[in-house]
Backbone as a printed PyTorch tensor [residue, N CA C, xyz], in Angstrom:
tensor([[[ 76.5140,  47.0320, 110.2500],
         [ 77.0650,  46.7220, 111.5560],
         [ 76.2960,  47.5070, 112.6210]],

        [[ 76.4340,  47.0690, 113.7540],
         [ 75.3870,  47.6990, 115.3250],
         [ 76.3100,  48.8170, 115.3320]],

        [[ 75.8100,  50.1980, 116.0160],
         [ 76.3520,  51.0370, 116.6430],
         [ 77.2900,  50.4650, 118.0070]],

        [[ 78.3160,  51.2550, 117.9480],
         [ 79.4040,  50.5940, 118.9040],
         [ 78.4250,  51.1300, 120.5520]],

        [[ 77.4930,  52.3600, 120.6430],
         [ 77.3210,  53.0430, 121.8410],
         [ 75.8850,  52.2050, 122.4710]],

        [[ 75.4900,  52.1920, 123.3950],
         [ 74.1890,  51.5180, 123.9550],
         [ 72.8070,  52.2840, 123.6600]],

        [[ 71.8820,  51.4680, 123.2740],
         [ 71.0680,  51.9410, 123.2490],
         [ 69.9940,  52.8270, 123.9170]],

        [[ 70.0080,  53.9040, 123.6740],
         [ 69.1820,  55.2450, 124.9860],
         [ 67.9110,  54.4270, 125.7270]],

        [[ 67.9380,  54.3170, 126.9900],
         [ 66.7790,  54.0150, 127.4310],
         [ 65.0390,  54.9040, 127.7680]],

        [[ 65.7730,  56.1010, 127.7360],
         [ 64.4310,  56.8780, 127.1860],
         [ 63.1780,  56.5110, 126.1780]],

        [[ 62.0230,  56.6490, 126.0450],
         [ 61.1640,  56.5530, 124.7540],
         [ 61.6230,  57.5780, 124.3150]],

        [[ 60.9830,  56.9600, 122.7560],
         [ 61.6350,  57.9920, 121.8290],
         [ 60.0460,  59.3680, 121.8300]],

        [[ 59.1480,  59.0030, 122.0980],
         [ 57.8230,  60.0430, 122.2540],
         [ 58.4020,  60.5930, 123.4000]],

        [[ 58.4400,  61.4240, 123.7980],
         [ 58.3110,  62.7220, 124.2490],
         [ 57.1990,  62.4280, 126.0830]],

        [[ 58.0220,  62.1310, 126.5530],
         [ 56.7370,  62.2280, 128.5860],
         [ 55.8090,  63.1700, 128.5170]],

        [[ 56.5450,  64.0580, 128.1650],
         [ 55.6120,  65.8010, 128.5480],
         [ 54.5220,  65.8640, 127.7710]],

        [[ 53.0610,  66.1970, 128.2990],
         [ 52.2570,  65.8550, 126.9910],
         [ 52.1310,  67.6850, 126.1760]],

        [[ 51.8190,  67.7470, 124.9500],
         [ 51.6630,  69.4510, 123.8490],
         [ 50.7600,  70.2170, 124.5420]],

        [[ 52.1480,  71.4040, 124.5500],
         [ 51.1980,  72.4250, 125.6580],
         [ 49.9010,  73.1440, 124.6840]],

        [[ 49.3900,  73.4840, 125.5370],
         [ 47.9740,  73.4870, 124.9250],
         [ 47.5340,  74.6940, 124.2590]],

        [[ 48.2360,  75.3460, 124.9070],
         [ 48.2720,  77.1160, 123.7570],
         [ 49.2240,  77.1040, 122.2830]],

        [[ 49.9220,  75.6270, 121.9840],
         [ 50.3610,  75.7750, 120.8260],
         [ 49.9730,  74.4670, 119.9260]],

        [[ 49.4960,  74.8880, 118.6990],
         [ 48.8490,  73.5950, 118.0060],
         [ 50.0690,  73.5610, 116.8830]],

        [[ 49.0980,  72.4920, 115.9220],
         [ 50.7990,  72.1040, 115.0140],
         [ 51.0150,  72.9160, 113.9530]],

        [[ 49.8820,  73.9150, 113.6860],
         [ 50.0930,  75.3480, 112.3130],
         [ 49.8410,  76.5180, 112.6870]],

        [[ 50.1250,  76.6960, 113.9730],
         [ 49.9280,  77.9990, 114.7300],
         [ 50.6380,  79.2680, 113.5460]],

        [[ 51.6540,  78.7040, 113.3520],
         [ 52.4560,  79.6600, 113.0030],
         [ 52.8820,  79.4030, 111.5070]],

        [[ 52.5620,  78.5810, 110.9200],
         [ 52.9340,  77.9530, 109.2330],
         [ 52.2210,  79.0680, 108.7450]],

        [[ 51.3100,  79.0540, 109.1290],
         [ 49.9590,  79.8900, 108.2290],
         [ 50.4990,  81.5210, 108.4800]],

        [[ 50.8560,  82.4700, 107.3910],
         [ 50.4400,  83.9790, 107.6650],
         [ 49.2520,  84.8300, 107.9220]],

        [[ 49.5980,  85.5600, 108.7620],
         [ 48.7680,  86.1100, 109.0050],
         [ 48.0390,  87.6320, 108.5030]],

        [[ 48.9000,  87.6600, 107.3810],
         [ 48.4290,  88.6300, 106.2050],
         [ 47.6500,  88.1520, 105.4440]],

        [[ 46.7310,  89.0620, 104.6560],
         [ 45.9980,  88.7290, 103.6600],
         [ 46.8200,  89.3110, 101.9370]],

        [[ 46.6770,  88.2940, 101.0440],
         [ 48.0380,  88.9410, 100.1780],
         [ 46.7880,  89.5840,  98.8270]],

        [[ 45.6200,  90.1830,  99.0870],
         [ 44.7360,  90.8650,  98.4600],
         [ 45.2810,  92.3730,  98.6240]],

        [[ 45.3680,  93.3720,  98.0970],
         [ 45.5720,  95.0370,  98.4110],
         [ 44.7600,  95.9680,  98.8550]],

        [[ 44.4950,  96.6830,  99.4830],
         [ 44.4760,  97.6240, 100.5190],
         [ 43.3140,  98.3080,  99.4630]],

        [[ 44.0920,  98.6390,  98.4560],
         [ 43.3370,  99.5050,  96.9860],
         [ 43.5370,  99.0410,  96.3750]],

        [[ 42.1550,  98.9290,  95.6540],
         [ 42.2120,  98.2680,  94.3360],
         [ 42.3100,  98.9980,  93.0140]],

        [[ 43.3750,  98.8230,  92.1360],
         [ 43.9090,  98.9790,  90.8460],
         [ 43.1680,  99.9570,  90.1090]],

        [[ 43.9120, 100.9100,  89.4570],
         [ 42.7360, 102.0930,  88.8990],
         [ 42.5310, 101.3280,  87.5000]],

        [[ 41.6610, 101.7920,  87.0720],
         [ 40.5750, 101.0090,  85.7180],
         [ 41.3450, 101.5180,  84.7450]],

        [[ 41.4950, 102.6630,  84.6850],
         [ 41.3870, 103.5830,  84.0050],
         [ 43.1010, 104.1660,  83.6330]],

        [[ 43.6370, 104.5520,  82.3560],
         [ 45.0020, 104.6930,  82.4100],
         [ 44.9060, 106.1580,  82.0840]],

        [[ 44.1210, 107.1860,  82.0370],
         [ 43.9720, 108.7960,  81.4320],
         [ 44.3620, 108.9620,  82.4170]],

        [[ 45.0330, 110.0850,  82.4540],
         [ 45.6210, 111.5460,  83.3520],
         [ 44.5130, 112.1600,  83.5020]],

        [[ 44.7230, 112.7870,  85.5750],
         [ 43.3760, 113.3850,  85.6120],
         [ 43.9210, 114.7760,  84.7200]],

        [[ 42.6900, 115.7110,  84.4510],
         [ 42.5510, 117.1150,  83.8170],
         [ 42.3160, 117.9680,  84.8870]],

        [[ 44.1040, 118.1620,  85.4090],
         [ 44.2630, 119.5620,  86.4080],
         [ 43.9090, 120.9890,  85.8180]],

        [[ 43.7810, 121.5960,  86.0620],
         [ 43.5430, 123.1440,  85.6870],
         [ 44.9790, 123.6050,  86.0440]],

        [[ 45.2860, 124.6530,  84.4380],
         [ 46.5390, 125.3860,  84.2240],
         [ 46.6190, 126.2290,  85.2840]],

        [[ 48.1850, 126.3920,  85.4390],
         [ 48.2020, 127.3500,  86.8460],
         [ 47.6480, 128.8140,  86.5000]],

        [[ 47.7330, 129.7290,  87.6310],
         [ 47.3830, 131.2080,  86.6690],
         [ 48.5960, 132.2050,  86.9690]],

        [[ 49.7270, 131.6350,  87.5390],
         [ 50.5560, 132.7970,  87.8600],
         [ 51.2550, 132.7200,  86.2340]],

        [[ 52.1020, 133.6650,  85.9460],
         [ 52.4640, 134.3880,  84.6290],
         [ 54.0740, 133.1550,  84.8330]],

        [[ 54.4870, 132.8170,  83.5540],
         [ 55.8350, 131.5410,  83.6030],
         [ 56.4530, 132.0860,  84.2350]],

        [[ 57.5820, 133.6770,  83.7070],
         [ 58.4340, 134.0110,  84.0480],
         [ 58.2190, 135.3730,  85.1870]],

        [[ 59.0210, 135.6440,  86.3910],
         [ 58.5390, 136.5260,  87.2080],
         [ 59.2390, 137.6410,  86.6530]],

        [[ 58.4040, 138.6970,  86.9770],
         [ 58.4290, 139.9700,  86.3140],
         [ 59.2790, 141.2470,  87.6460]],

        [[ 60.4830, 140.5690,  87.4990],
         [ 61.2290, 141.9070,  88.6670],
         [ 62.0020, 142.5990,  87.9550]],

        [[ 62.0990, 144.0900,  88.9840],
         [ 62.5500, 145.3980,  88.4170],
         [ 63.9410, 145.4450,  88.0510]],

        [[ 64.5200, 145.6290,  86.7780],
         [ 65.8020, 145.9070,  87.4060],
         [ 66.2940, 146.6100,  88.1620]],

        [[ 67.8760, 145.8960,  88.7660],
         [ 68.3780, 147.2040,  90.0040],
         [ 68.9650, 148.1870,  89.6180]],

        [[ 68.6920, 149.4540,  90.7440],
         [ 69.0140, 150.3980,  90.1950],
         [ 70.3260, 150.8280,  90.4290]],

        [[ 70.8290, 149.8500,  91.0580],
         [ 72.7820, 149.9550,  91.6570],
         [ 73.7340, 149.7360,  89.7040]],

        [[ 74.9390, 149.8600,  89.9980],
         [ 75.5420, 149.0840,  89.2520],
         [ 75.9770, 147.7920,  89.1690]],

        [[ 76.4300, 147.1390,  88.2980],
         [ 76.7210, 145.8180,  88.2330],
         [ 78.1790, 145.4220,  88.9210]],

        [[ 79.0180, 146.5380,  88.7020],
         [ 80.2370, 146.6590,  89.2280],
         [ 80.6280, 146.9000,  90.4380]],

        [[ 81.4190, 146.7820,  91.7130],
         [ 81.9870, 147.5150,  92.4860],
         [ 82.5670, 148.8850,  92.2080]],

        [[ 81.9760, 150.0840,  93.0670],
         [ 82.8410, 151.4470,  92.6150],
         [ 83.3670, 151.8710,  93.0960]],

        [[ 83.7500, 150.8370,  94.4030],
         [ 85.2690, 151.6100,  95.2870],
         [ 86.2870, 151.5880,  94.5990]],

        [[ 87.5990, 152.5120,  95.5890],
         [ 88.7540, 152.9070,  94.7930],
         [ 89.3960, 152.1450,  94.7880]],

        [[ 90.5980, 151.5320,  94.5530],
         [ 91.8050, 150.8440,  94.6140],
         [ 92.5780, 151.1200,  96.1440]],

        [[ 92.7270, 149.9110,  96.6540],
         [ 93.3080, 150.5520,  97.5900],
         [ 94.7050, 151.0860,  97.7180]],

        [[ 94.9150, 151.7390,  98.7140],
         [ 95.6990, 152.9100,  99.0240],
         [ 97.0360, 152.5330,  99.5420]],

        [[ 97.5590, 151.2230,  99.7470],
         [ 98.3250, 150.7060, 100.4980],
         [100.2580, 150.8980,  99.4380]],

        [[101.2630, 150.7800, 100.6200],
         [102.1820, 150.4940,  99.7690],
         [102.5890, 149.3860,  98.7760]],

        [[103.2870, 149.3730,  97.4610],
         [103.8570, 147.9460,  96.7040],
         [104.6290, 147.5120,  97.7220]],

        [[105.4840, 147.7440,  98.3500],
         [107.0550, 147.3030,  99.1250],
         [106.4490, 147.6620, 100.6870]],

        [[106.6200, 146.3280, 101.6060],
         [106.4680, 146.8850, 102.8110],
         [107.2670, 148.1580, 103.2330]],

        [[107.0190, 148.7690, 104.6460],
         [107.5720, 150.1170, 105.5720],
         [108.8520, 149.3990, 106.2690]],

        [[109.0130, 148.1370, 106.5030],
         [109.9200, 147.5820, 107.2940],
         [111.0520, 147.3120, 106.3480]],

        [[112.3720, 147.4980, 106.8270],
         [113.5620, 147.0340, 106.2040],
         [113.7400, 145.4360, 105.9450]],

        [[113.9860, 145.0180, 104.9840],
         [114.4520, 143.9190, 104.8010],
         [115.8210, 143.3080, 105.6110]],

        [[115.9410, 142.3240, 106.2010],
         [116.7600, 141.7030, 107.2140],
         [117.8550, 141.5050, 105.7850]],

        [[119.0120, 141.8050, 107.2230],
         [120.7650, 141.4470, 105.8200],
         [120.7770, 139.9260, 106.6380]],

        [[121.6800, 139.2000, 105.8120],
         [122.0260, 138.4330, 105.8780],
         [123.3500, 138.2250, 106.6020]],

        [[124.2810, 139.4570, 106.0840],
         [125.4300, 139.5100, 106.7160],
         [125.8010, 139.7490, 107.8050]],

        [[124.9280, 140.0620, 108.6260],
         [125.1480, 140.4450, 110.1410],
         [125.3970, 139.1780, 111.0730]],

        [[126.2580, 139.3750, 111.8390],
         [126.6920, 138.3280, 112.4680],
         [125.7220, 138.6680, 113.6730]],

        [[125.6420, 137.2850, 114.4020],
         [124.4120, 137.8060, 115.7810],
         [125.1380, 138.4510, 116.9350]],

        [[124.6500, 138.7430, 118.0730],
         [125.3580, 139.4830, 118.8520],
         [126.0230, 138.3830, 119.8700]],

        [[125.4490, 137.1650, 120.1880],
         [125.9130, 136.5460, 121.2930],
         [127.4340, 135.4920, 120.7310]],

        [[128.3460, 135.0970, 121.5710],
         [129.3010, 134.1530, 121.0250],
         [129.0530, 133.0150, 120.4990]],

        [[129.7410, 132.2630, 119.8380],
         [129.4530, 130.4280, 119.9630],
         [129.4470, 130.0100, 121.0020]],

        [[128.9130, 129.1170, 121.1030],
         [128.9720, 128.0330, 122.8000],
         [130.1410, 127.5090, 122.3310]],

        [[130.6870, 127.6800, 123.7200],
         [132.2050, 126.3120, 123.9980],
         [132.0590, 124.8030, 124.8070]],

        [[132.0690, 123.8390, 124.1460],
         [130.9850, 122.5890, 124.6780],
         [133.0980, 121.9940, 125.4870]],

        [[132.4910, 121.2480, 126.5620],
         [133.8680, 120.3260, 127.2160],
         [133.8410, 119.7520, 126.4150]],

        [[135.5890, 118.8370, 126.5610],
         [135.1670, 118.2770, 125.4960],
         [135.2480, 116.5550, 125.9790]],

        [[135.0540, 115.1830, 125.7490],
         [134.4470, 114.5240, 125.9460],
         [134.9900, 113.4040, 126.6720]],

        [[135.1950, 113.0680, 127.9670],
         [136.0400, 112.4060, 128.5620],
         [136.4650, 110.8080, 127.6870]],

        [[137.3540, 110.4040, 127.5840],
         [137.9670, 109.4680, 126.5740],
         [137.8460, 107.8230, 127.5500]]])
């Protein structure tokens, strides 16, 4: 069946003619080369570094402190200097007396 809408009177090519700084693979094509930079060592041996010359383990003095702390214990009391609060003491100020609540 026909399309129900009218047919566009425009051409279907394009008025404007291809601007001229862009062709049709300007940009398809990369612009890398996919060859490497360096080429692949031949060879699979390890180079032959020379052994270090410092000695494995370092050779320090022991100290001449002790291993321990040799201060004293301190000096302080088991039981604080302050009295322990009673419980039973009532406080010094009264109860509040609240109005009481209009009905």
């Amino acid at each position: 069946s026909a399309p129900a809408y009218p047919k566009s009177a425009s051409p279907v090519e394009s008025a404007y003619p291809k601007p001229s700084y862009q062709t049709e693979d300007s940009y398809s094509k990369p612009i890398y080369t996919t060859e490497k930079a360096y080429p692949k060592p031949t060879t699979t041996e390890k180079p032959a570094y020379p052994k270090p010359a410092y000695p494995a383990e370092p050779a320090y003095p022991k100290p001449s402190y002790p291993a321990e702390p040799t201060y004293p214990n301190p000096a302080y009391p088991a039981e604080p200097a302050y009295p322990k609060p009673t419980t039973t003491e009532k406080p010094a100020y009264s109860k509040p007396v609240y109005p009481a609540e209009p009905a």
